[in-house]
C-alpha positions in Angstrom: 0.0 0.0 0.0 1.6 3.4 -1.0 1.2 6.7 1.0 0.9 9.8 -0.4 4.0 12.1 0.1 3.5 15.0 2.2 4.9 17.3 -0.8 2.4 15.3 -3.1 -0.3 16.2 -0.7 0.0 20.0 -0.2 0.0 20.2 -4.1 -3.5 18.4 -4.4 -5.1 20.8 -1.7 -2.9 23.5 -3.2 -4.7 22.8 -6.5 -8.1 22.2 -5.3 -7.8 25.7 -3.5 -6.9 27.3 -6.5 -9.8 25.9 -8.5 -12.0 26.8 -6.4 -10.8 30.2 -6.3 -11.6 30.9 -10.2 -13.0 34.2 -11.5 -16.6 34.1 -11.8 -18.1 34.8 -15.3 -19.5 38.5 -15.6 -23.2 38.4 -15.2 -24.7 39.1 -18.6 -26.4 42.4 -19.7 -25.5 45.5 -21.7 -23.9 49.0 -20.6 -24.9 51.4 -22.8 -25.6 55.5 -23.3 -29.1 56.7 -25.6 -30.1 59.7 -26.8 -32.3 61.1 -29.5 -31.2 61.8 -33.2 -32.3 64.4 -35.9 -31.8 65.0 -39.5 -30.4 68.5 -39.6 -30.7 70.9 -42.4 -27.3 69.6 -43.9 -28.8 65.7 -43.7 -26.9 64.7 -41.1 -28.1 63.5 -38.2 -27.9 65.4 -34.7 -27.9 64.0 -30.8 -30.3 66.2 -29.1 -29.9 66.1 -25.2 -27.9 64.7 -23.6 -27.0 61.2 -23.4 -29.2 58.8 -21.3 -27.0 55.9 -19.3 -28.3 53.0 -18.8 -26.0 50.2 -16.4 -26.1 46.6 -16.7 -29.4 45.9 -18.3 -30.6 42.3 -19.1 -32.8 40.8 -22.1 -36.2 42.5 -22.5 -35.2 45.5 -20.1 -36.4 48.9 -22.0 -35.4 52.3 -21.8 -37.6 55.3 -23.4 -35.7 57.8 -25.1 -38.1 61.2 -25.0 -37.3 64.5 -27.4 -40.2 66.7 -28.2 -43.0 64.8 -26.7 -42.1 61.8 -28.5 -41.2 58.8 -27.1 -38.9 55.6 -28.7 -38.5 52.6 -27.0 -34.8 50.8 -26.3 -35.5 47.0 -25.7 -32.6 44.9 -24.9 -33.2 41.8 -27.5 -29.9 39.7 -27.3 -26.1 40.1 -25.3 -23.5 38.2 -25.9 -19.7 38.8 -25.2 -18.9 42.3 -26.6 -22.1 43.1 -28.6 -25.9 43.5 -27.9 -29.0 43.5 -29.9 -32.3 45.8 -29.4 -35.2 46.6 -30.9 -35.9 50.3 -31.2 -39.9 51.3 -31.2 -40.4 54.4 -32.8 -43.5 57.1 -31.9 -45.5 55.5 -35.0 -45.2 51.5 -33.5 -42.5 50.7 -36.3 -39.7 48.5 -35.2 -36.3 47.9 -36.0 -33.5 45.8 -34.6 -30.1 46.8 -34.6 -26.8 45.2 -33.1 -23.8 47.1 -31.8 -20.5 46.3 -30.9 -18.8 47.0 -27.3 -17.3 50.2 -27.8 -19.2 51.1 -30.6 -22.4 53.7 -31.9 -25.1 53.1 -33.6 -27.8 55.9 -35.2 -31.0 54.7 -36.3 -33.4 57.0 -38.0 -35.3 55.1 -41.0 -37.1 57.4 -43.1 -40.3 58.8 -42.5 -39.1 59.3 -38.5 -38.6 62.6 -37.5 -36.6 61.5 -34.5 -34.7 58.4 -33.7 -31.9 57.0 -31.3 -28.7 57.1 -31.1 -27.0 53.8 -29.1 -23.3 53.6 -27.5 -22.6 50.3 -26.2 -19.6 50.5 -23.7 -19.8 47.2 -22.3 -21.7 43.5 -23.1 -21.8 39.9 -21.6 
């Protein structure tokens, strides 16, 4: 019958310490900033207000974006490691979907919309 060193055994708790120790996995959700967009005179599109944050928000959390009386809806859809997906409802019920990259910014106005959303992602998981 063999015994297990002393040296042998230190490194097996050692070990089992240490895995039980790990990192935990970021909870997933979406860190992002929102404001409302306009077409300007020129044709490009303008932020107006000031950005909107919005921290660690989880599939089917929704934000409203406001300018003007009108209101656009920000639904978290999808995250994923370094991106999200939402569905934007705009003042007339239309939807879109649109994905964005960690770092990233996104403006959606489709035509016919007299205001629409602009989306910064700064963090996804």
């Amino acid at each position: 019958m063999m015994h297990a060193t002393p040296t042998f055994r230190s490194l097996s708790v050692l070990l089992l310490a240490l895995a039980g120790c790990s990192k935990p996995d970021p909870v997933p959700g979406v860190t992002y900033n929102a404001s409302a967009v306009t077409r300007g005179a020129d044709g490009k599109l303008k932020q107006e207000g000031a950005m909107m944050s919005v921290s660690s928000a989880v599939v089917n959390d929704v934000a409203e974006v406001v300018h003007e009386g009108r209101s656009i809806s920000v639904q978290v859809q999808k995250t994923s490691y370094g991106k999200a997906a939402f569905q934007i409802t705009f003042p007339d019920k239309s939807t879109q979907k649109v994905q964005v990259k960690s770092g990233d910014t996104k403006d959606v106005l489709p035509r016919g919309q007299k205001v629409g959303v602009r989306i910064e992602v700064q963090e996804a998981h």
